[in-house]
SEDREN-296579 format. One record per residue (C-alpha): residue in three letters; x, y, z. Coordinates in steps of 0.5 Angstrom, whole numbers, padded with zeros to 4 digits, always signed. Example, Ala and Ser with C-alpha at 12.3 -4.5 7.8 and 13.67 -1.06 7.14 Angstrom:
<recs>
ALA+0025-0009+0016;SER+0027-0002+0014;
</recs>
This chain:
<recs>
UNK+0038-0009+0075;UNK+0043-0014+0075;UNK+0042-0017+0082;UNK+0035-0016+0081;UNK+0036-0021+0075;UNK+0032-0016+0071;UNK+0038-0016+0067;UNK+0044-0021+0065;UNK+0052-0020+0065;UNK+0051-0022+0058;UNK+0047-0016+0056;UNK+0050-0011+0053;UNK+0051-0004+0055;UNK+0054+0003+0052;UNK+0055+0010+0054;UNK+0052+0016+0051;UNK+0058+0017+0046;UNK+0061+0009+0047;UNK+0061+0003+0044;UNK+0057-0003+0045;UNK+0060-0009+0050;UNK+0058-0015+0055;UNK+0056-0012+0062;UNK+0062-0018+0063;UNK+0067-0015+0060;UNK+0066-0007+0062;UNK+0070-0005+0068;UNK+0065+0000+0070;UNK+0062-0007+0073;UNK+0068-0013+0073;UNK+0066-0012+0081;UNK+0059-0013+0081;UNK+0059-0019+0075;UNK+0065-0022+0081;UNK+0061-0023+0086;UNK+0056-0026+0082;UNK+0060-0031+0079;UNK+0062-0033+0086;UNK+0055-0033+0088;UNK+0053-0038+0082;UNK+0059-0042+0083;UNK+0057-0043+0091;UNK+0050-0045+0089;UNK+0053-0050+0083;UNK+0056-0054+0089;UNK+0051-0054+0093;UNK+0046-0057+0087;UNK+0051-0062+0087;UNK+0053-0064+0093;UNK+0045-0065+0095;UNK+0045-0068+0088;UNK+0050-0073+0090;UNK+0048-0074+0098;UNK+0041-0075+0095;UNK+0043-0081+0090;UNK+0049-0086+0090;UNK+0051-0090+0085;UNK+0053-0097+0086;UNK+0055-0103+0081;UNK+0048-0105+0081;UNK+0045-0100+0078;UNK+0050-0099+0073;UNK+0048-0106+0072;UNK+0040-0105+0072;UNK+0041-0099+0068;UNK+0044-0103+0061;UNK+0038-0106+0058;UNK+0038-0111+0052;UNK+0034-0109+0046;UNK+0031-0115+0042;UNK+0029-0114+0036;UNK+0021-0115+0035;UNK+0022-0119+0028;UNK+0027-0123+0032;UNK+0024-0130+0035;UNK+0026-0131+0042;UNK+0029-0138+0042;UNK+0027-0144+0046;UNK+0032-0144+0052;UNK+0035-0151+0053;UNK+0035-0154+0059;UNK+0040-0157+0063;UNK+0040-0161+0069;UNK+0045-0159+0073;UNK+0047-0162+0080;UNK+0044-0156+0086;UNK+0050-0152+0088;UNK+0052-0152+0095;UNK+0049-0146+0100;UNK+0053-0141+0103;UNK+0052-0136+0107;UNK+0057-0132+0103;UNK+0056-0129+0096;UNK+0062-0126+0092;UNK+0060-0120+0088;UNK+0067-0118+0085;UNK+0067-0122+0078;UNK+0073-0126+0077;UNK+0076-0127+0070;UNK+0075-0134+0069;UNK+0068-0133+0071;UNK+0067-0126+0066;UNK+0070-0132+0061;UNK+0065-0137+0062;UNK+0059-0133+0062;UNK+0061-0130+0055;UNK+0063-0138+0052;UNK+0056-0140+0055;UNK+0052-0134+0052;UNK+0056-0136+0045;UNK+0054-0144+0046;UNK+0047-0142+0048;UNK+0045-0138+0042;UNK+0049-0143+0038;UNK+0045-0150+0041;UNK+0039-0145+0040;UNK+0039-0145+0032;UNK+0043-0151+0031;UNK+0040-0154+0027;UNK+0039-0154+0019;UNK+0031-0152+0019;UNK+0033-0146+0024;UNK+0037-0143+0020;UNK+0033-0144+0015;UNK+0027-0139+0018;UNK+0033-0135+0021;UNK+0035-0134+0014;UNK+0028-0132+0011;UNK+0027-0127+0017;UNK+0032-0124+0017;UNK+0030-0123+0008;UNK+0024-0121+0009;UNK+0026-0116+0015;UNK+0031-0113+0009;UNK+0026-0112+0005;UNK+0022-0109+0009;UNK+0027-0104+0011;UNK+0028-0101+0004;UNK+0021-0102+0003;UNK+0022-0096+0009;UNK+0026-0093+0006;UNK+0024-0093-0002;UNK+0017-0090+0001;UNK+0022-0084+0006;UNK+0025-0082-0001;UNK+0019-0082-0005;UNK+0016-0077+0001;UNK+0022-0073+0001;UNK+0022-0073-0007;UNK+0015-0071-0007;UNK+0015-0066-0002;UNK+0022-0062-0005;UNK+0018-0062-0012;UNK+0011-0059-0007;UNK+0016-0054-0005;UNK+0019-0052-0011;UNK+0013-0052-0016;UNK+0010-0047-0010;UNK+0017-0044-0011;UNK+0015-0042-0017;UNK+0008-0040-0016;UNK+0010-0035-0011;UNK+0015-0032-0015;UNK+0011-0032-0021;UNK+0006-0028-0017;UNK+0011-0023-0015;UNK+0014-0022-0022;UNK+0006-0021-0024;UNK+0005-0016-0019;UNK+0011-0012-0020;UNK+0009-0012-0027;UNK+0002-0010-0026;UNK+0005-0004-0020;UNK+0009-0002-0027;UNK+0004-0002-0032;UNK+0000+0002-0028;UNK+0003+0007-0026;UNK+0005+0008-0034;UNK-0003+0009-0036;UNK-0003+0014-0029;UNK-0008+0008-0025;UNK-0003+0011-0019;UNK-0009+0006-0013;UNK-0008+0001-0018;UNK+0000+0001-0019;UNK+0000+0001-0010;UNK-0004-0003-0009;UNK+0000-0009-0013;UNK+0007-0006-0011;UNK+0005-0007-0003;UNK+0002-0015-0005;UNK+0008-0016-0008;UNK+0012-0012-0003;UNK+0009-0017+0002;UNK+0013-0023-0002;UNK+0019-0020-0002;UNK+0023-0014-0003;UNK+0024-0011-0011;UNK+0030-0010-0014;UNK+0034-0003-0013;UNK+0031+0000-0020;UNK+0023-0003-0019;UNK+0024+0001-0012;UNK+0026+0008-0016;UNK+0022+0008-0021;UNK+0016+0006-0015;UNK+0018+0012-0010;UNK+0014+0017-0014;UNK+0009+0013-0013;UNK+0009+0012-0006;UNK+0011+0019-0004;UNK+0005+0022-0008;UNK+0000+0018-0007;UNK+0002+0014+0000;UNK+0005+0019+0003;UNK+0010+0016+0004;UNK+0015+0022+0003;UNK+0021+0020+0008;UNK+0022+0012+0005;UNK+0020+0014-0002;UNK+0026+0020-0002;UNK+0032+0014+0002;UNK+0030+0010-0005;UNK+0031+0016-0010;UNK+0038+0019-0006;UNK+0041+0011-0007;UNK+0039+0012-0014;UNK+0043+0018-0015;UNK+0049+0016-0013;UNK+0049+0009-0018;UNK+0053+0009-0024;UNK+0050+0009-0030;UNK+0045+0014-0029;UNK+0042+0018-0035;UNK+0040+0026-0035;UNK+0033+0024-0035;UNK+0033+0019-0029;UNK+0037+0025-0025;UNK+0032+0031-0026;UNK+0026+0025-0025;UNK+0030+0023-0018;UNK+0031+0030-0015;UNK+0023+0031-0017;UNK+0021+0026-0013;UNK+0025+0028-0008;UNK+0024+0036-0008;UNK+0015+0034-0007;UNK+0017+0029-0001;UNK+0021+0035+0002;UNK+0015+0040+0000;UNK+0010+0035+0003;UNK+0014+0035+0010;UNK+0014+0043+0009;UNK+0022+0043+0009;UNK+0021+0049+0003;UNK+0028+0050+0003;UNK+0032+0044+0001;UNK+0026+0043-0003;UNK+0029+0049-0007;UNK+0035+0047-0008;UNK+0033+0040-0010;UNK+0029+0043-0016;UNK+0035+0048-0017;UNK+0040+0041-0019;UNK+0033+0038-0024;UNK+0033+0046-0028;UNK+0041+0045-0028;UNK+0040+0039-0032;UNK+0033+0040-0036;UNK+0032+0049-0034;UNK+0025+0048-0039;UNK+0023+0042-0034;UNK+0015+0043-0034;UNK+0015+0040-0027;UNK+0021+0043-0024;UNK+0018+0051-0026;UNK+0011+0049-0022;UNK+0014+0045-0016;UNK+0018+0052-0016;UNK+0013+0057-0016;UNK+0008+0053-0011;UNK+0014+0053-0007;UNK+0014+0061-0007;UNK+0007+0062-0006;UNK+0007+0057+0000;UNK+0012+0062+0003;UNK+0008+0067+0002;UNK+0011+0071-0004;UNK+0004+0071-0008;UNK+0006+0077-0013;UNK+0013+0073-0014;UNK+0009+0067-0014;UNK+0003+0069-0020;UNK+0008+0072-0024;UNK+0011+0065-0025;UNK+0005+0061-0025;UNK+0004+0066-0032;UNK+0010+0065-0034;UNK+0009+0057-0035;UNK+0002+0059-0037;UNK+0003+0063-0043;UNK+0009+0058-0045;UNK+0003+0052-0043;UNK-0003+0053-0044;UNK-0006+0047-0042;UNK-0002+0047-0036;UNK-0009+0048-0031;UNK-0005+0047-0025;UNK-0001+0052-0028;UNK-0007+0057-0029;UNK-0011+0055-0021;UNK-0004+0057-0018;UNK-0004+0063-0021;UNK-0011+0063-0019;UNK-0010+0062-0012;UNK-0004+0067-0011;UNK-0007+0073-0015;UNK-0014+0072-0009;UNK-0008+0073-0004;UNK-0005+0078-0008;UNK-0011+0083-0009;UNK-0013+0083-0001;UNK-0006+0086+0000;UNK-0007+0091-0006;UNK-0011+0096-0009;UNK-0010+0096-0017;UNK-0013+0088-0018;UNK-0013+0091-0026;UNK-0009+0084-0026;UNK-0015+0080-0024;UNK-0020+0082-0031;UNK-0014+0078-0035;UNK-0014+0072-0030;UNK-0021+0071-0031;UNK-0021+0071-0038;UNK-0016+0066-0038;UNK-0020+0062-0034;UNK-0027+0062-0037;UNK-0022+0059-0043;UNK-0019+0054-0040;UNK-0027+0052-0036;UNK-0029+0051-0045;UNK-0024+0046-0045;UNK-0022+0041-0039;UNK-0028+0039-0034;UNK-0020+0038-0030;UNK-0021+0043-0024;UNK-0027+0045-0026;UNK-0031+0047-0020;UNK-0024+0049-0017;UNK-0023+0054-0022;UNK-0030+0057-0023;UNK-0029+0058-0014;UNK-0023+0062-0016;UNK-0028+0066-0022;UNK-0034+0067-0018;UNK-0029+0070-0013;UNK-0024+0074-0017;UNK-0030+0077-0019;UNK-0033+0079-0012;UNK-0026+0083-0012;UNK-0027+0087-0017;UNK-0035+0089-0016;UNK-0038+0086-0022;UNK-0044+0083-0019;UNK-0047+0081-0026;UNK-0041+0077-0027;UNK-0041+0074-0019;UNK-0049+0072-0021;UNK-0047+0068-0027;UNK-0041+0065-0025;UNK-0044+0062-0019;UNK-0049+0059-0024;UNK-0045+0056-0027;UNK-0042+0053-0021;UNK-0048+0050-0020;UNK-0049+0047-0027;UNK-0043+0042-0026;UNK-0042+0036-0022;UNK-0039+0037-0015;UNK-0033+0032-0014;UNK-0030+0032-0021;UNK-0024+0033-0019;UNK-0023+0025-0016;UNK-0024+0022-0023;UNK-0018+0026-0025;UNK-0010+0024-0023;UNK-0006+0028-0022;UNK+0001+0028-0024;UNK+0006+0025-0019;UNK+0013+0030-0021;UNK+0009+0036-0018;UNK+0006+0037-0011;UNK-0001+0038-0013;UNK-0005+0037-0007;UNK-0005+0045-0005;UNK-0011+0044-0011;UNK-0015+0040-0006;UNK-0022+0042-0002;UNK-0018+0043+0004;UNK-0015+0048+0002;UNK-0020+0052-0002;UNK-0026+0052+0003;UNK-0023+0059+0007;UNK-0025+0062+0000;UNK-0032+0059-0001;UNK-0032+0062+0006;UNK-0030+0068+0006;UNK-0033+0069-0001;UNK-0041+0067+0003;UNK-0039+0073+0008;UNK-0038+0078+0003;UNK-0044+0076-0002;UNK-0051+0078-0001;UNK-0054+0070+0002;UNK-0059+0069-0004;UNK-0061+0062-0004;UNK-0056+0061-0011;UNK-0051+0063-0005;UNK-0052+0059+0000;UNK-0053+0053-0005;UNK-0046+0054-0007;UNK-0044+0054+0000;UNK-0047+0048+0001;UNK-0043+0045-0005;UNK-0036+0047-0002;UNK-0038+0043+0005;UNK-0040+0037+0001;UNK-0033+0037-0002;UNK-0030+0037+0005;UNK-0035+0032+0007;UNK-0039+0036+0012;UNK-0045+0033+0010;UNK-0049+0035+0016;UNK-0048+0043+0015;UNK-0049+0043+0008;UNK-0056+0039+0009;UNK-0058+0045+0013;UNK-0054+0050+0008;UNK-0060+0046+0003;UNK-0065+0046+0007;UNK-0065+0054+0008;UNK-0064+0055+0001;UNK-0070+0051-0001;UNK-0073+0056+0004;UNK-0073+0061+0000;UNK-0072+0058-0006;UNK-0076+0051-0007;UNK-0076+0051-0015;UNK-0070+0054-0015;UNK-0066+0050-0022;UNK-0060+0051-0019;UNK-0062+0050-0013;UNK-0065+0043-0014;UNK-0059+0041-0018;UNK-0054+0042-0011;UNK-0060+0038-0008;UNK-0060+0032-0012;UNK-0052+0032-0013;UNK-0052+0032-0005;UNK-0058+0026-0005;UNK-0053+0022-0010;UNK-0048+0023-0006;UNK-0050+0021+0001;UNK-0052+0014-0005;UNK-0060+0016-0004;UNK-0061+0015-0011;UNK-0068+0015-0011;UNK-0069+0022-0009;UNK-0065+0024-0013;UNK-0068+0022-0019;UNK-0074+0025-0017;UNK-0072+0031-0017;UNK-0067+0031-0024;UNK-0074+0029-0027;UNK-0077+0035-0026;UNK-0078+0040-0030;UNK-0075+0046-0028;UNK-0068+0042-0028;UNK-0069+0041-0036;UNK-0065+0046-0039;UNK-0059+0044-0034;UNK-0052+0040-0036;UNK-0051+0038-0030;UNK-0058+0034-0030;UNK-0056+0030-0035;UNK-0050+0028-0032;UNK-0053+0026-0026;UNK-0057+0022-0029;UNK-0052+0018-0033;UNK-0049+0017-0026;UNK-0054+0014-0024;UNK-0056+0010-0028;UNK-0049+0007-0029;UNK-0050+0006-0022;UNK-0057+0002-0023;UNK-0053-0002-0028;UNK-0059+0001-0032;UNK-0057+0001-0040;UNK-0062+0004-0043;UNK-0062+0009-0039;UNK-0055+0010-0039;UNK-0056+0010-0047;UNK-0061+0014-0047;UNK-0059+0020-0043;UNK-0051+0020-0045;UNK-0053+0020-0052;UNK-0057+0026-0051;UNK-0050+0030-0048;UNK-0046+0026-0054;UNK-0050+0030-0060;UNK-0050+0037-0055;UNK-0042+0036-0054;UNK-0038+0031-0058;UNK-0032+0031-0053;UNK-0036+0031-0047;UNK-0031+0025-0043;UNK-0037+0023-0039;UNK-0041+0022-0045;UNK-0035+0019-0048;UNK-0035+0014-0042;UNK-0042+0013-0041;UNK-0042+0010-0049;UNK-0036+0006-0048;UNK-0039+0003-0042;UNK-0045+0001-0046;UNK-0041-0001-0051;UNK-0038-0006-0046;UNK-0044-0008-0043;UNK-0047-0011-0050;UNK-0039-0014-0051;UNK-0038-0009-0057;UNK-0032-0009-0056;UNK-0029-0005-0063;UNK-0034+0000-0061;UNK-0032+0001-0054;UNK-0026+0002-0056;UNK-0027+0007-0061;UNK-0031+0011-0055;UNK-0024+0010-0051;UNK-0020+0013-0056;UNK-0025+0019-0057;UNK-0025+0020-0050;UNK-0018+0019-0048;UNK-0016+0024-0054;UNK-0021+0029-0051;UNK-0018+0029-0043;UNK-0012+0024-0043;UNK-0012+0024-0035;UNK-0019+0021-0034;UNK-0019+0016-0029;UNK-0026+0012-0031;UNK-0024+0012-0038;UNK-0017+0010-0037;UNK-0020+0004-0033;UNK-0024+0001-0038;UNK-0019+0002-0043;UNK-0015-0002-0037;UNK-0020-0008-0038;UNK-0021-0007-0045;UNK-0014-0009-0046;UNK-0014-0015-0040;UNK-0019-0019-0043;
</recs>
């Protein structure tokens, strides 16, 4: 590579095991870089003696080559004349200057540019070109100051601009990330990111972020480790840190450090919420699903709102059962959940899967029957319009995850139409939209004024944005009685930016179920639309009161308090 010139004697090389060095300055190379250097040596004189051969300097052209400059606001004298008697011809010429003649020809410059402006009216217009020569070079350079004055307060004030676009970004990032608008608070994070890097702290208290929602598991644990080791630390910051750092082991599978991680967050807060969640889930990942169910109990029992407690005690005790005959432990679970579907519309559909399931298990087709309507009678997709919380690793509550049981479930079950509606619904959650189509059409086969199956038909409708369809079928009569009509609709009609419309149906949902969050949205929106602001508000606060981690709702109240 070297004597190809692929490579330079000024390049660096190292051994496995050494250190970097100059090719020039490595023993394995002193003989090779040698010879190079002769041969470079060898072709630099030969450069130079053609070089040399090609051109010689003489006196002459050292003569021609110096050049007189004159100044163009100068005028160029008149030249005297003088008569002088012609000089002798000679044959032979004298080249080499003498110093009487070098004398000479300096005093008869100096005379000639004396007898030149020799007089008064010549020094007049002397002096009054050389003024206005001066005036105009500090004109010049008074413009070239102000230039240059303008173009450092240009730099600045833009300076200035920048930085407060990022201070305003990563204020944004914060705030965003406080109210859990976690898109939001990314996306400002990154356009500041892109002006230039934040500050150690805004990192930390950014890392959660980028680990949960970006994915960015490996970068967002570097930050949280270098926040361990600063002074100053307070205990709420340690378990925050070794949380987020635990989920960005979880998420790269490495179950065992993530573990030990979340054993230093219980040792310093043991009745730490996140920690037991993220603990449990850990064991139901490896496979422990007794172990894992029975902790997912524990943390129920003692937080009975925690609906990510409730699905991961859910999906371990559908693993269990299969290994297991005595599935007494189901009929508790499933009350639990016909509970927790009262009260939250977080994880619904999820959960009302798990019941249709676990009551497969047990042999109650009664209770399969009405959990499968039930299922249909609620909106497919909910899921999206909740956040998640960032300290726990929450995505095994996704569709990925659970299409495995609607699937199994749909071999076990008899395939009436109801059946194969809810099939269809699962495959519209993992964007399968061709099978679930096909899965509809069979079921509208059997069933073409089917309540139930209507209502998937138009969930499937609005959500591949065919509005019109869907609201033909929403407004026939069979579909009357159903919950889920009327939540379509308003859908809809939000979407048609349709406001009489969006009253008329959400009213109706409102006077049937005063904390229904999407009531309490729809109304809002209204309130806004009609720049009631004090009654949007108020439908604001009902409906964050009702379901805190309801995105649409947290994003009107964002634009409530912006405005």
């Amino acid at each position: 590579m070297l004597a190809s010139k692929q490579i330079s004697i000024i390049d660096e090389v190292r051994q496995p095991t050494g250190r970097w060095s100059y090719i020039r300055e490595s023993e394995l190379f002193m003989e090779i870089v040698r010879n190079i250097r002769e041969e470079q040596d060898n072709s630099s004189e030969n450069t130079m003696t053609q070089s040399v051969a090609q051109h010689t300097v003489t006196k002459t052209d050292a003569q021609t080559a110096s050049i007189t400059i004159s100044d163009e606001l100068t005028p160029t004298p008149f030249p005297v004349m003088e008569v002088k008697p012609p000089a002798m011809e000679s044959h032979i010429k004298d080249v080499t200057p003498s110093v009487e003649r070098a004398n000479s020809r300096s005093l008869a410059t100096d005379n000639a540019a004396a007898k030149s402006y020799g007089s008064a009216a010549d020094n007049r217009v002397k002096g009054k070109i050389q003024k206005q020569s001066n005036v105009l070079r500090w004109s010049l350079i008074g413009i070239a100051g102000l230039a240059a004055v303008a173009i450092v307060v240009s730099l600045s004030l833009k300076g200035s601009k920048k930085s407060a676009g990022y201070e305003e970004l990563l204020k944004q990032a914060l705030r965003y990330k406080s109210m859990g608008l976690y898109d939001k608070s990314l996306a400002a994070y990154k356009k500041a990111s892109a002006i230039k890097e934040p500050d150690s702290d805004t990192q930390t208290q950014m890392a959660p972020v980028l680990i949960s929602e970006d994915r960015q598991s490996l970068q967002g644990r570097r930050i949280l480790e270098r926040a361990l080791i600063q002074d100053g630390r307070t205990r709420e910051d340690l378990v925050e840190a070794y949380l987020g750092i635990s989920v960005s082991y979880m998420m790269d599978g490495d179950l065992k450090e993530a573990e030990d991680t979340l054993q230093k967050a219980i040792g310093h807060e043991p009745s730490n919420i996140s920690a037991l969640l993220n603990l449990a889930i850990v064991q139901m990942k490896k496979g422990n699903y007794l172990e894992a169910m029975r902790d997912f109990e524990v943390i129920y029992r003692k937080n009975a709102n925690s609906v990510l407690a409730l699905f991961g005690r859910a999906m371990s005790a559908m693993e269990y059962a299969k290994s297991t005959q005595d599935r007494s432990f189901l009929k508790p679970l499933i009350h639990d959940i016909k509970t927790s579907l009262q009260k939250t519309g977080y994880l619904r559909q999820e959960l009302t899967l798990f019941l249709v399931y676990a009551q497969n298990l047990i042999g109650d087709t009664d209770g399969v029957n009405q959990a499968v309507i039930q299922f249909l009678d609620s909106e497919a997709g909910l899921a999206e319009r909740y956040t998640h919380p960032l300290m726990v690793d929450w995505r095994f509550t996704q569709w990925d995850y659970l299409e495995k049981y609607c699937s199994e479930l749909f071999e076990k079950s008899i395939q009436t139409a109801e059946m194969k509606a809810l099939r269809s619904v699962c495959l519209m959650e993992v964007n399968r939209d061709s099978d679930a189509q096909k899965m509809l059409q069979e079921a509208l086969t059997e069933g073409p004024k089917d309540p139930y199956v209507l209502a998937a038909q138009a969930s499937y409708l609005n959500k591949v944005n065919r509005l019109p369809e869907a609201m033909t079928i929403l407004k026939m009569p069979e579909l009357t009685s159903l919950k889920v009509r009327n939540h379509l609709l308003g859908d809809i009609c939000i979407a048609s930016q349709d406001l009489a419309c969006t009253e008329k149906i959400f009213t109706q949902v409102y006077q049937d179920n005063r904390n229904d969050v999407a009531a309490l949205y729809g109304l809002a929106w209204v309130k806004m639309k009609k720049k009631d602001r004090a009654g949007a508000y108020d439908y604001v606060r009902a409906g964050l009161e009702a379901e805190s981690n309801y995105i649409p709702m947290l994003e009107l109240r964002d634009q409530l308090e912006s405005e």
